[in-house]
N, C-alpha and C positions, 0 to 999 in steps of 0.2 A: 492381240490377235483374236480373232473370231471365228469360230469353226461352228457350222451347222452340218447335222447330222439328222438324216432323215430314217425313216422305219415305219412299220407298221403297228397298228393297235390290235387288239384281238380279236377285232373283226376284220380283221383285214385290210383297214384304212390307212392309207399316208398319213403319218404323223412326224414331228420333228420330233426328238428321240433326244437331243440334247441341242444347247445351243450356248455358246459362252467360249472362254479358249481351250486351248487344248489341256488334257489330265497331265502331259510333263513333257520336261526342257529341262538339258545340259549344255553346259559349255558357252553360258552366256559372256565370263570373262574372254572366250575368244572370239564370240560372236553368238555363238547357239542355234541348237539345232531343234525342233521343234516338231515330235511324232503328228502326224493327221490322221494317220489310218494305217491299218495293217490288215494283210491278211495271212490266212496259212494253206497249206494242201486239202484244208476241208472245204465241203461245199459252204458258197455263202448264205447263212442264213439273216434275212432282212426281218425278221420275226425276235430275232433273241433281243434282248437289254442290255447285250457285253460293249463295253466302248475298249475297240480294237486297238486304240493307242493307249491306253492304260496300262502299259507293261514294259518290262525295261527297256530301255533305248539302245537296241544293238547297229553296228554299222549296215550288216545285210539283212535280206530277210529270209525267213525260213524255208527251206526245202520248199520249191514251189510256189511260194510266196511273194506277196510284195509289200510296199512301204511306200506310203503318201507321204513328204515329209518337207519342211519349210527351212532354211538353213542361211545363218549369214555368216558372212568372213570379215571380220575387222583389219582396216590396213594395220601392218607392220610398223611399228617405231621402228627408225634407222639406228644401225648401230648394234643389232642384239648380235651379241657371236653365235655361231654356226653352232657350237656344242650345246646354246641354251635353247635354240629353234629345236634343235632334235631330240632334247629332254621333252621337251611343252608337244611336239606332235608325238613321241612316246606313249607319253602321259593321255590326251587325247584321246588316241588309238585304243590305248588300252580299257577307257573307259566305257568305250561302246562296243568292245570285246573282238575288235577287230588289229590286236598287235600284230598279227600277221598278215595282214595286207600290206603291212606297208615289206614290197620285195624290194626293190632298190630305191633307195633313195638318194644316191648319187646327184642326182639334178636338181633335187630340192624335199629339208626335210617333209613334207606334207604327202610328198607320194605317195602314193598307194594302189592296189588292185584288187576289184572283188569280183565276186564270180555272177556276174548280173547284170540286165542290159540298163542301161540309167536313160531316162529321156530329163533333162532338165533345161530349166527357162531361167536365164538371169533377169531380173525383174528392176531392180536398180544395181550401181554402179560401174565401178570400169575393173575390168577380170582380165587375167591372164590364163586361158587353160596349157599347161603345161605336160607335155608326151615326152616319152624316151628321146625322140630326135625331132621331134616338132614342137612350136608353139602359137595360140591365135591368139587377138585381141578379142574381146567380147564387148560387147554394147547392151543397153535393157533392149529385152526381146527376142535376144539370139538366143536358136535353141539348141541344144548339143544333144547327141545321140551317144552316149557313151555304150561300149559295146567291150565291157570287160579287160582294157585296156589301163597299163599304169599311169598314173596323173594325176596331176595338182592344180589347186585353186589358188591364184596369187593374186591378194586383193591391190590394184596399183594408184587407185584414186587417192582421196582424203575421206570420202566417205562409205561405210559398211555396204559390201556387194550384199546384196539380197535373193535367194535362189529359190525356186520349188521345185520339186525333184520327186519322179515317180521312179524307184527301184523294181528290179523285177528278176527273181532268184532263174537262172540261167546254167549252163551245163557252157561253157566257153572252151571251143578250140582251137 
């Protein structure tokens, strides 16, 4: 993966700022998720030298914040038992410090819920988005508005769904 990052020099000038992949990546045994950008409640400054995905990899983002991020899903081997699916999304959850999203998981380990609006675009394979009482097929292209909402990503193809996904910290009622 390739990430260009653009800024300014001290004169004021567009400059690229960086260019190569991204500073870190988790969870490539399940597929991986891949920081691009982050921001916080602070103003943006296009002047500094901080590369804003260089920091730990949390599920949401911070108070007012958002998160540019790349993420695939690798299909499912048949056959796992249900207790070992909801050890591995546990485990998952827990490492991008989002254990508590996941509220019910009754409909399928991966569920989850966070407090923020998601725009994201499946880019290649064949996806199942997953609601409390609904479910769509997805296609590369299709784009979902996720809107703080419980739900899961079920990879159905043979080959890894591929997503990019703009989060955006949100007050949900």
């Amino acid at each position: 993966m390739r990430r260009i990052v653009t800024g300014h020099n001290k004169e004021g000038k567009s400059v690229i700022m960086s260019d190569g992949p991204p500073p870190k990546s988790i969870g490539e045994e399940v597929g991986g998720l891949f920081e691009l950008w982050n921001t916080d409640n602070s103003p943006v400054d296009s002047k500094d030298s901080v590369d804003r995905a260089d920091t730990d990899i949390l599920l949401s983002p911070p108070n007012l914040g958002t998160k540019f991020r790349y993420f695939q899903i690798n299909p499912l081997p048949e056959g796992i038992p249900n207790d070992v699916l909801n050890q591995i999304a546990h485990d998952n959850f827990s490492q991008v410090g989002a254990a508590d999203a996941r509220v019910d998981t009754t409909r399928h380990p991966a569920m989850h819920k966070t407090e923020t609006i998601d725009y994201i675009i499946l880019l290649k394979g064949e996806v199942t988005l997953l609601l409390d009482e609904d479910e769509v097929d997805l296609k590369p292209f299709d784009v979902v508005v996720q809107r703080g909402t419980n739900h899961a990503w079920v990879c159905k193809g043979q080959e890894p769904a591929l997503f990019i996904a703009v989060l955006i910290d949100a007050e949900i009622t």
